[in-house]
C-alpha positions as CSV (number, residue, x, y, z in Angstrom):
1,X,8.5,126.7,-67.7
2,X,8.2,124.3,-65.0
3,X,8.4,124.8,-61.5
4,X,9.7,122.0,-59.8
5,X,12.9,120.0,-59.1
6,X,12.9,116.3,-60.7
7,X,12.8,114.4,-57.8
8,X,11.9,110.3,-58.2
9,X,10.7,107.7,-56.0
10,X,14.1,106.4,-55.2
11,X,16.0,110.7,-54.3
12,X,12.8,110.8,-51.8
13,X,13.1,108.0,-50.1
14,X,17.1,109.0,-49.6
15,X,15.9,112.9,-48.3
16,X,13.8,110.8,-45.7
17,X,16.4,109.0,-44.7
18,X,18.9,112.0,-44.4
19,X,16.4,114.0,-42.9
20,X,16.1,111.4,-40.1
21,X,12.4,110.1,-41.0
22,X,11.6,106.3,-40.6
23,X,8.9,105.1,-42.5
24,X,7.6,101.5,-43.9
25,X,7.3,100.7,-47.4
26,X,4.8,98.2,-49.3
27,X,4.6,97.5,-52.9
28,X,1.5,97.0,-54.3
29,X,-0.8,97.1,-57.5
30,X,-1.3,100.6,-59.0
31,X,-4.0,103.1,-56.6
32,X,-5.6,105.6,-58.6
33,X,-8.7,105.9,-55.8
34,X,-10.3,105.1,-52.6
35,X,-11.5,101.9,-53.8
36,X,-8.3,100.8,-55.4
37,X,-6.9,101.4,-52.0
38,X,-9.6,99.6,-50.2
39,X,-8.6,96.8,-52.8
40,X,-4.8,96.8,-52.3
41,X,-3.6,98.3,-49.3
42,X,-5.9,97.6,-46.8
43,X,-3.0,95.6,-44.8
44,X,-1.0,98.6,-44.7
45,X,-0.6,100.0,-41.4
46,X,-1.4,103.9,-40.6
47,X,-4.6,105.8,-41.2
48,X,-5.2,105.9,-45.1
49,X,-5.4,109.7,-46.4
50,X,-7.0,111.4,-49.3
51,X,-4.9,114.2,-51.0
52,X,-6.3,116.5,-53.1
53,X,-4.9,119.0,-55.4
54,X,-7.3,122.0,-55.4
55,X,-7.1,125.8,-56.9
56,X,-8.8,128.5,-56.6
57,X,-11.0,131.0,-58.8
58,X,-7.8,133.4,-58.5
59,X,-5.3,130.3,-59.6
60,X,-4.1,129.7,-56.3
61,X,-3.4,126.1,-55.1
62,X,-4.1,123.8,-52.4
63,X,-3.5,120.4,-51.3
64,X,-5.6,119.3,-49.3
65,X,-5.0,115.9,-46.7
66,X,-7.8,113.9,-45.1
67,X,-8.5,110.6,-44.5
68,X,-9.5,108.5,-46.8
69,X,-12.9,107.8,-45.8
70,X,-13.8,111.6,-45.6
71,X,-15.6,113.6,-48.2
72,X,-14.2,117.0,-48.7
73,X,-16.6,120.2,-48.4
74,X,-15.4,122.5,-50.8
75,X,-17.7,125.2,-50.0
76,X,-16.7,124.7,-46.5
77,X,-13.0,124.8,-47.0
78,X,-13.3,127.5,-49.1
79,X,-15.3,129.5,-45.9
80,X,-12.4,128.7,-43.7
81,X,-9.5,129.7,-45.7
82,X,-10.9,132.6,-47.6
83,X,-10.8,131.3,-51.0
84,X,-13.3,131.5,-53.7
85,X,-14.7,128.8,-55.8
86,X,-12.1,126.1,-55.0
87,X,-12.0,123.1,-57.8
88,X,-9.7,120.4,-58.6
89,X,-6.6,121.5,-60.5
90,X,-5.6,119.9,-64.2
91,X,-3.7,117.0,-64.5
92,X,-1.6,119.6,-66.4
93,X,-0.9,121.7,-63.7
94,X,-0.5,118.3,-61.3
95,X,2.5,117.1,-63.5
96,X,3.5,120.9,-64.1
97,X,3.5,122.1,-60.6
98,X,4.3,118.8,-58.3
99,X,5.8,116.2,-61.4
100,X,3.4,113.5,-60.7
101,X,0.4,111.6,-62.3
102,X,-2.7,111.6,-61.2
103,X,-3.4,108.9,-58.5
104,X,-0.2,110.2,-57.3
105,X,-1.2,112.8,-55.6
106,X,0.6,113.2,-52.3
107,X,2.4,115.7,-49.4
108,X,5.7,114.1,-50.7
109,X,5.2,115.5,-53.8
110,X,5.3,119.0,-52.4
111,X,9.4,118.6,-52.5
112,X,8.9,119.2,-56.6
113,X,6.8,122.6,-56.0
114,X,10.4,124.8,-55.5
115,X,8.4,128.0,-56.4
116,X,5.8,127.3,-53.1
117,X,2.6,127.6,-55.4
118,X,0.6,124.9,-53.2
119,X,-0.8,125.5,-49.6
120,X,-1.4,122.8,-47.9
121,X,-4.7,121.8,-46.1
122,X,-4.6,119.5,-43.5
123,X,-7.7,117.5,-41.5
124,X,-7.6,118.4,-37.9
125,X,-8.4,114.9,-37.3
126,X,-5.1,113.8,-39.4
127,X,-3.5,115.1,-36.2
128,X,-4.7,113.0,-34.1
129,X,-3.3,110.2,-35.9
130,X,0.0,108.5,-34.7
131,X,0.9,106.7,-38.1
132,X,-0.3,107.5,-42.0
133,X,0.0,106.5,-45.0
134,X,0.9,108.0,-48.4
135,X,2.3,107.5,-51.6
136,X,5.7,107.9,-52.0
137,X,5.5,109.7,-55.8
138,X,4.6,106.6,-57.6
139,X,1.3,104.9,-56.7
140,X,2.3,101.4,-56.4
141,X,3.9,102.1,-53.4
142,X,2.9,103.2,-50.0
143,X,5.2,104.2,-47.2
144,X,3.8,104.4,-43.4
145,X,4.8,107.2,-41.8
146,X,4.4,109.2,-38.4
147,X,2.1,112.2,-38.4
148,X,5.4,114.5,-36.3
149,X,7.2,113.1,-39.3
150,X,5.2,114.2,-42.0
151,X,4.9,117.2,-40.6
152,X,8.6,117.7,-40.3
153,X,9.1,116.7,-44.2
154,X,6.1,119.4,-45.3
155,X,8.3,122.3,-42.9
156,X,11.1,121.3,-44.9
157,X,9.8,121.7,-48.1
158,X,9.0,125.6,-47.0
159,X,4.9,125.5,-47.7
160,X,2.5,127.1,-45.6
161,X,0.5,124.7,-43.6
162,X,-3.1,125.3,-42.7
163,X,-5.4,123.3,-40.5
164,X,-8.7,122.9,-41.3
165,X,-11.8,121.5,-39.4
166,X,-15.6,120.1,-40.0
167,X,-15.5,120.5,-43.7
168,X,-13.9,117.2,-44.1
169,X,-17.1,114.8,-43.7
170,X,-17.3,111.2,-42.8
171,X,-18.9,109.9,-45.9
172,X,-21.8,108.0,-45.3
173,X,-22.0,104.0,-46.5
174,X,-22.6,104.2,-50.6
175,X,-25.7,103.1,-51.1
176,X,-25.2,100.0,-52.5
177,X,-23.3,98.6,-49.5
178,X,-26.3,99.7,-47.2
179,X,-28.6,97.2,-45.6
180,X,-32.5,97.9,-46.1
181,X,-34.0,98.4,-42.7
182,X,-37.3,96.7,-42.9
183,X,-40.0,98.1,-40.6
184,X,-41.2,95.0,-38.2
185,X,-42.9,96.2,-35.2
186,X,-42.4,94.7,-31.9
187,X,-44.9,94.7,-28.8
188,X,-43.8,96.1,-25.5
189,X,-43.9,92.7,-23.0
């Protein structure tokens, strides 16, 4: 049995606008990762986030928000919110739980979850944001939205919100992209 609502693109963006939530919408080539979004939406307006769908050794499930240019700790997280062994869920239990694809993974999707399975995680540093960006259940769009607003549209949807610090990481420049620092000395004048 499934647990969620069939809610599309097009019956979200309608809730937004009946729950009084103004956002900005691009269309753009399909995102399934950081660098497809580095490729495609780096015009779009609001701080980029990562959204992960996590569970736990016990089954329990997470999504967790973060910028996009963050690694997530999941050792850490796990510490913080008393979970053990926390993994990425199944793309079965993504399409089961929220009724999206992977690369679709988003807060908006939380509206499908009717049985409140998924907790959600968010960066403290999200919250200092004034506008993000997410998909809007299909991943050739992205709609900016404000940070009050999204938090509004997750209290709506009834999950339990919990904010999380340090184990989100600022990932370092991937290796290729670094410049080699070559040694020169230089005399003191």
């Amino acid at each position: 049995m499934k647990g969620h609502a069939v809610i599309n693109n097009g019956e979200l963006l309608e809730l937004l606008k009946k729950l009084g939530i103004c956002y900005k919408r691009y269309k753009h080539q399909p995102i399934y990762n950081v660098a497809d979004a580095e490729k495609y939406a780096k015009n779009i307006d609001g701080a980029h986030c990562k959204n992960l769908f996590l569970k736990d050794a016990e089954g329990k499930l997470y999504l967790a928000v973060t910028l996009e240019k963050k690694r997530v700790d999941l050792k850490g997280v796990s510490k913080q919110i008393g979970a053990k062994r926390l993994s990425f869920a199944s793309d079965d239990m993504l399409e089961n739980i929220l009724n999206i694809k992977p690369g679709g993974v988003t807060p908006f999707a939380l509206i499908n979850d009717i049985n409140k399975h998924t907790v959600v995680l968010f960066d403290q540093d999200i919250l200092k944001e004034r506008k993000l960006s997410f998909h809007p259940l299909v991943n050739t769009e992205t709609i900016t939205i404000s940070t009050e607003d999204i938090l509004k549209f997750i209290n709506y949807c009834g999950h339990k919100l919990i904010s999380i610090e340090n184990p989100f990481k600022e990932l370092m420049t991937p290796p290729e992209k670094q410049v080699r620092k070559i040694g020169f000395k230089t005399e003191k004048q």
